[in-house]
C-alpha positions as CSV (number, residue, x, y, z in Angstrom):
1,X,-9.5,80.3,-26.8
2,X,-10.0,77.4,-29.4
3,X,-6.4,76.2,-28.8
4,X,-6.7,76.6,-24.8
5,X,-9.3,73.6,-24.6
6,X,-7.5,71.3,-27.3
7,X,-4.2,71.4,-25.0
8,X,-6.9,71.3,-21.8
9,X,-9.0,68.2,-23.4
10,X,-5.3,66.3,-24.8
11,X,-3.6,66.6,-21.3
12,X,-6.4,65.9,-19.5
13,X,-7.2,62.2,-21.1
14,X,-3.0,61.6,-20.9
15,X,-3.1,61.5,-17.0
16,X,-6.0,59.6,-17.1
17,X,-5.2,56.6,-19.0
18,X,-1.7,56.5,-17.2
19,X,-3.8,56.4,-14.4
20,X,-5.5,52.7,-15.2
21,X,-2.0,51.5,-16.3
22,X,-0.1,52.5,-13.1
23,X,-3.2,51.0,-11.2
24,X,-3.0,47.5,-12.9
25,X,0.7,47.1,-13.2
26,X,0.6,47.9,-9.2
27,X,-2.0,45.1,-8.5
28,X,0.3,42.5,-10.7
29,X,3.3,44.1,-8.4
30,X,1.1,43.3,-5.2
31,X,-0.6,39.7,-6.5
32,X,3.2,38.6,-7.0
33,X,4.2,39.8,-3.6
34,X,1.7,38.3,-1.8
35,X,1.9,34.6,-3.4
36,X,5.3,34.9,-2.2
37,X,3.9,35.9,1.1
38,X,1.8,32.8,1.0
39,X,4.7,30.4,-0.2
40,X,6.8,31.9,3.3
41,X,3.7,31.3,5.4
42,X,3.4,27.4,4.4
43,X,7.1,27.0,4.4
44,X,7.1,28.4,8.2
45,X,4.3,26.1,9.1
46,X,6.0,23.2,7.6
47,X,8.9,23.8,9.2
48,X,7.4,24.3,12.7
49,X,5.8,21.2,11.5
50,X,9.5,19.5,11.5
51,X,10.3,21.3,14.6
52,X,7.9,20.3,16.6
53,X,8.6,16.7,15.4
54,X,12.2,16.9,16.1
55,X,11.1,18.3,19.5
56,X,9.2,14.7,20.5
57,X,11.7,12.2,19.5
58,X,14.1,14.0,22.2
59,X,11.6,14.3,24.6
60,X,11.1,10.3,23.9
61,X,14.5,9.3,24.1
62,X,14.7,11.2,27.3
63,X,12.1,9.8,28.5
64,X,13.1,6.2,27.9
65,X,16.9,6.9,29.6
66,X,14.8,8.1,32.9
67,X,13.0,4.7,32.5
68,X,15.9,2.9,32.4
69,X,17.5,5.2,35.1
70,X,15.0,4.1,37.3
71,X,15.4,0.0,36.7
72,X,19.0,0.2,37.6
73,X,18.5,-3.3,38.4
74,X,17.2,-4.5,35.0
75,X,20.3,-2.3,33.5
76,X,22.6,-5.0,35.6
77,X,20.9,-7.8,34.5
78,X,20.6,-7.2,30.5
79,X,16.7,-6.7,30.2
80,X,17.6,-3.6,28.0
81,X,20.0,-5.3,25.8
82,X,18.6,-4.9,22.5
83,X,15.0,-4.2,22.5
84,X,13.8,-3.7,18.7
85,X,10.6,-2.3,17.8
86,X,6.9,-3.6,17.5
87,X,3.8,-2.7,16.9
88,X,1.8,-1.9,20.2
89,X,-1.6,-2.7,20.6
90,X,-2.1,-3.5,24.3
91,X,0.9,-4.8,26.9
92,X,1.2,-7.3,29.0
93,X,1.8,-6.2,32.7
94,X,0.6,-2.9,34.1
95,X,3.8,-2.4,36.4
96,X,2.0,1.1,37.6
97,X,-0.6,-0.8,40.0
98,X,1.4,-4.1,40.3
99,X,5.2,-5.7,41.6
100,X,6.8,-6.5,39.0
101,X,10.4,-8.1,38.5
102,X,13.0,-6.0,36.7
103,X,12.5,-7.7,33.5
104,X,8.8,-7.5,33.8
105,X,9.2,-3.5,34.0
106,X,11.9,-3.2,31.7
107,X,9.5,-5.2,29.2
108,X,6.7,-2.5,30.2
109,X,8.6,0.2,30.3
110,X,9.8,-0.3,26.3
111,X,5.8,-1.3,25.7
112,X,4.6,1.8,27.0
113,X,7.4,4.0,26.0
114,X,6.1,2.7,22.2
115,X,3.0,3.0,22.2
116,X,3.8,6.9,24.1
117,X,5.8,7.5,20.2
118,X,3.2,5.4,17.7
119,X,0.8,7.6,19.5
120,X,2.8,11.2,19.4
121,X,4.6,11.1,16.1
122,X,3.5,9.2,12.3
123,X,4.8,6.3,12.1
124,X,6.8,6.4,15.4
125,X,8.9,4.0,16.9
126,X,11.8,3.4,19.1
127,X,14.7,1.0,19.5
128,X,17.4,0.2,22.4
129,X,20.8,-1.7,21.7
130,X,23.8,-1.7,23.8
131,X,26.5,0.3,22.6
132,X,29.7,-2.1,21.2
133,X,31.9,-2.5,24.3
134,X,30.5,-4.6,26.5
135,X,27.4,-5.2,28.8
136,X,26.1,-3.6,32.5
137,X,26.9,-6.7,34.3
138,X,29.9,-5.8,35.9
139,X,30.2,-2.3,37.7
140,X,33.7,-1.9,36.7
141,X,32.8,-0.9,32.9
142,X,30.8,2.2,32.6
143,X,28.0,0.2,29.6
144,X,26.3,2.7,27.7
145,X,23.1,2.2,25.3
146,X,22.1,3.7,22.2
147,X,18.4,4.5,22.3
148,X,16.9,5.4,18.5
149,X,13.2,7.2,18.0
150,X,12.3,7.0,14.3
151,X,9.4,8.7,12.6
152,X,7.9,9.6,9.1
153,X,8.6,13.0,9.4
154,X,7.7,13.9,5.4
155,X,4.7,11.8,6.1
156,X,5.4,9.3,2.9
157,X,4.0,6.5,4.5
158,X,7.3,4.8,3.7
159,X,9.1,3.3,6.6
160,X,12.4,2.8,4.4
161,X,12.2,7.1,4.9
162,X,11.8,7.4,7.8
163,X,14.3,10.1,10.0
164,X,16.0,8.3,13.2
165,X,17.4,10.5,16.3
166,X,19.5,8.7,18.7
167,X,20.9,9.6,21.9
168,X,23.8,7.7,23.4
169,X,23.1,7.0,27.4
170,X,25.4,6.6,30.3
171,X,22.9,5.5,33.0
């Protein structure tokens, strides 16, 4: 009977102390697994982050074709040739209540169409040149123009980084 409760008492503690090392080597297991959860959750949010981002600067460069589309006459006449970025703070014609000439909307058009991407995307901002080739004053040669959207999309705060989509329109 002596013997029965030694082999009882030793095999009883043996499970036991297994036990609370299976138990902690399972929570290392799980704390390892879910920090790599956590490092696929920010990576997804970043990257919707850059998505979303991408998403805009089409949606502006659309947006500025369709302005152009609808001053065909300002196409004819140049008033897109080359319009280069600045800073926005206020513009100078409201064509949305007034007349305005084709080089007066064209003017507003780019003014509001900027200010639309400083507001929408960090560091945003938008360019229009004429593609090599030729210009829109004579109906003969289809012109085309090369409209850029550029934004700090890794949010340096370094406009020599920033990323530049461009989309090349027919109008």
């Amino acid at each position: 009977m002596l013997m029965t409760s030694r082999r009882r008492g030793t095999l009883a503690a043996l499970p036991l102390g297994f036990s609370m090392i299976e138990v902690l080597v399972t929570i290392v297991i799980i704390s390892f697994g879910m920090l790599g959860i956590a490092g696929m959750l920010l990576r997804s949010i970043d990257s919707g982050r850059v998505s979303n981002s991408r998403t805009l600067a089409v949606w502006q460069a659309n947006e500025m074709a369709d302005r152009m589309r609808a001053n065909m006459a300002g196409i004819r006449e140049g008033h897109y040739d080359n319009m280069t970025y600045t800073a926005v703070t206020t513009c100078a014609s409201n064509c949305l209540t007034a007349k305005c000439s084709s080089q007066e909307q064209a003017d507003f058009d780019f003014c509001i169409w900027n200010a639309q991407t400083q507001r929408l995307m960090p560091m945003g901002r938008g360019d229009i040149a004429i593609s090599a080739g030729g210009s829109c004053a004579t109906s003969q040669f289809v012109c085309s123009f090369d409209i850029s959207v550029r934004w700090d999309e890794g949010k340096t705060g370094d406009p020599a980084n920033l990323r530049t989509y461009s989309l090349r329109v027919e109008p």
